[in-house]
Every structure is written in C-alpha cells, then in structure tokens.
C-alpha positions, 0 to 999 in steps of 0.5 A, a space after each residue: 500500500 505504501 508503493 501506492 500512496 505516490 500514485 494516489 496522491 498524484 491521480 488526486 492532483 491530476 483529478 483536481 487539474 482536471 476539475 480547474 481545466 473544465 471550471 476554466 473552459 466554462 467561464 471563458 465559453 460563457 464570456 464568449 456569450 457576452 462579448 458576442 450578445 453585447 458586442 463588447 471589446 475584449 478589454 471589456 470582457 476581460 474586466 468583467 472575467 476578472 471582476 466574477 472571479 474576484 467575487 466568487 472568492 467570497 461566494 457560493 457560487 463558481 466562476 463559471 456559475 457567475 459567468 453563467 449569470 453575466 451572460 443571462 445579463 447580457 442576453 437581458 441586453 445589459 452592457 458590460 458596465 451594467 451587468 458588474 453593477 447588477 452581479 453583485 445583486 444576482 449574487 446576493 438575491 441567488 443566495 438568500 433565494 436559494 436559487 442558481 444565477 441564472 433564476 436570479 438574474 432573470 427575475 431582478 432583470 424581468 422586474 426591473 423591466 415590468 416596472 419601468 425602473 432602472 439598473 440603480 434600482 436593483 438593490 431596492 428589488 432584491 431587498 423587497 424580495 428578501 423582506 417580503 420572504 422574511 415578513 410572510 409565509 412565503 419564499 424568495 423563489 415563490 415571491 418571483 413565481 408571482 412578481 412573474 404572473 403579476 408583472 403586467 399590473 405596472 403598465 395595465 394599472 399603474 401599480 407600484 413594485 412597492 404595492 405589489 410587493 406589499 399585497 403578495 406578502 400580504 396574500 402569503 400570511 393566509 397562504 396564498 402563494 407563487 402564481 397563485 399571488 400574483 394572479 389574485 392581485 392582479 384580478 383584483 386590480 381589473 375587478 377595481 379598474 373595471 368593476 361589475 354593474 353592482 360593484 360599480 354601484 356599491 362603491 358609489 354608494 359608499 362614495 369610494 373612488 376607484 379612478 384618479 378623476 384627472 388622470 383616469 388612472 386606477 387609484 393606489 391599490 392600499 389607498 382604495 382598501 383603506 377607504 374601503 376598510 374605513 366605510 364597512 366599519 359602519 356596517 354590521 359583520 353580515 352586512 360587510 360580508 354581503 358588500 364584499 361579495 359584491 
C-alpha cells in the first residue's frame, strides 16, 4: 500500500487539474456569450472575467456559475458596465433565494423591466424580495413565481413594485402563494379598474373612488382598501360580508 500512496496522491492532483481545466473552459465559453450578445471589446470582457472571479472568492457560487449569470445579463441586453453593477445583486438575491444565477438574474432583470425602473434600482428589488420572504409565509423563489404572473399590473394599472410587493406578502400570511399571488392581485386590480354593474354601484354608494378623476388612472391599490376598510366599519359583520361579495 505504501508503493501506492505516490500514485494516489498524484491521480488526486491530476483529478483536481482536471476539475480547474473544465471550471476554466466554462467561464471563458460563457464570456464568449457576452462579448458576442453585447458586442463588447475584449478589454471589456476581460474586466468583467476578472471582476466574477474576484467575487466568487467570497461566494457560493463558481466562476463559471457567475459567468453563467453575466451572460443571462447580457442576453437581458445589459452592457458590460451594467451587468458588474447588477452581479453583485444576482449574487446576493441567488443566495438568500436559494436559487442558481441564472433564476436570479432573470427575475431582478424581468422586474426591473415590468416596472419601468432602472439598473440603480436593483438593490431596492432584491431587498423587497428578501423582506417580503422574511415578513410572510412565503419564499424568495415563490415571491418571483408571482412578481412573474403579476408583472403586467405596472403598465395595465399603474401599480407600484412597492404595492405589489406589499399585497403578495400580504396574500402569503393566509397562504396564498407563487402564481397563485400574483394572479389574485392582479384580478383584483381589473375587478377595481373595471368593476361589475353592482360593484360599480356599491362603491358609489359608499362614495369610494376607484379612478384618479384627472388622470383616469386606477387609484393606489392600499389607498382604495383603506377607504374601503374605513366605510364597512359602519356596517354590521353580515352586512360587510354581503358588500364584499359584491
């Protein structure tokens, strides 16, 4: 066994060069994706590489892994410039999420485009993410399930992330979760811009606004269940119970 022990250790080292050969070959593949989708130079390119592997020194994930990311960026249409800012975020969002880079990085980049933000507010949506998860029942993973069916209230409704945020978290506490979230949250939404005949009367009589009268525009969402809250307290619990079933 003795004779052995020389021929072991070098398989190891051999299996471990191995290892850093193939590890090697993916991140350079992976940023050949995002000098050709972003039409970047090669000194750029060169930056950003050294950049991922500064940051997987200290994270869970591989180089290849963030590459995998940077080229998930890219295809989102982010320059080299942009994607380093957004890195960082994926990182951090794929960690606390328990996700791999390329969910992260598709779910803050999609958010960011369903609300019209911008690359500075990728903190602020990985933040809200993580708060939302830690406030309810619900996960990071299921909170991008419905942010994804509920992506479309920014441009049909004018809803804020924040209210989203805040109403999918809401929803979490009783257990509705994932697609099934983001989807009550945005019939809801319809059923206030474009209400029934009878929920349309309702809500006259009990003189609550769904509508901004200048804008035409669906009016806060919180702001709208506030004065609703407000105008049941006068009214018995079957009562409510009737008005909400309209």
């Amino acid at each position: 066994y003795g004779n052995l022990a020389p021929l072991m250790a070098g398989a190891a080292l051999a299996g471990g060069f191995k290892a850093a050969v193939i590890a090697g070959s993916e991140f350079a593949y992976q940023l050949t994706f995002v000098k050709a989708l972003g039409g970047e130079t090669a000194q750029a390119v060169a930056q950003i590489g050294a950049s991922a592997l500064e940051l997987s020194k200290n994270s869970m994930y591989g180089p290849g892994e963030l590459a995998n990311g940077l080229r998930m960026l890219s295809q989102a249409g982010l320059s080299a410039r942009d994607s380093l800012l957004a890195l960082p975020v994926a990182m951090n969002l794929a960690t606390v999420g328990e996700m791999n880079m390329e969910q992260a990085t598709l779910t803050l980049v999609g958010v960011m485009n369903a609300f019209g933000m911008g690359i500075t507010d990728l903190t602020h949506i990985g933040d809200m993410f993580s708060k939302a998860a830690a406030l309810s029942q619900t996960s990071v993973s299921a909170m991008t399930e419905a942010m994804k069916t509920a992506s479309v209230v920014h441009d049909q409704y004018g809803a804020s992330i924040e209210d989203t945020a805040t109403a999918i978290t809401l929803l979490a506490k009783v257990n509705i979760t994932g697609t099934a979230a983001g989807t009550s949250y945005r019939n809801m939404l319809k059923d206030l811009y474009t209400p029934s005949k009878e929920a349309a009367r309702v809500m006259e009589d009990l003189g609550i606004k769904t509508k901004d009268a200048v804008t035409g525009k669906l009016r806060d969402a919180p702001a709208i269940i506030a004065d609703l809250k407000t105008k049941l307290q006068d009214f018995t619990q079957a009562s409510q119970t009737d008005i909400l079933g309209k």
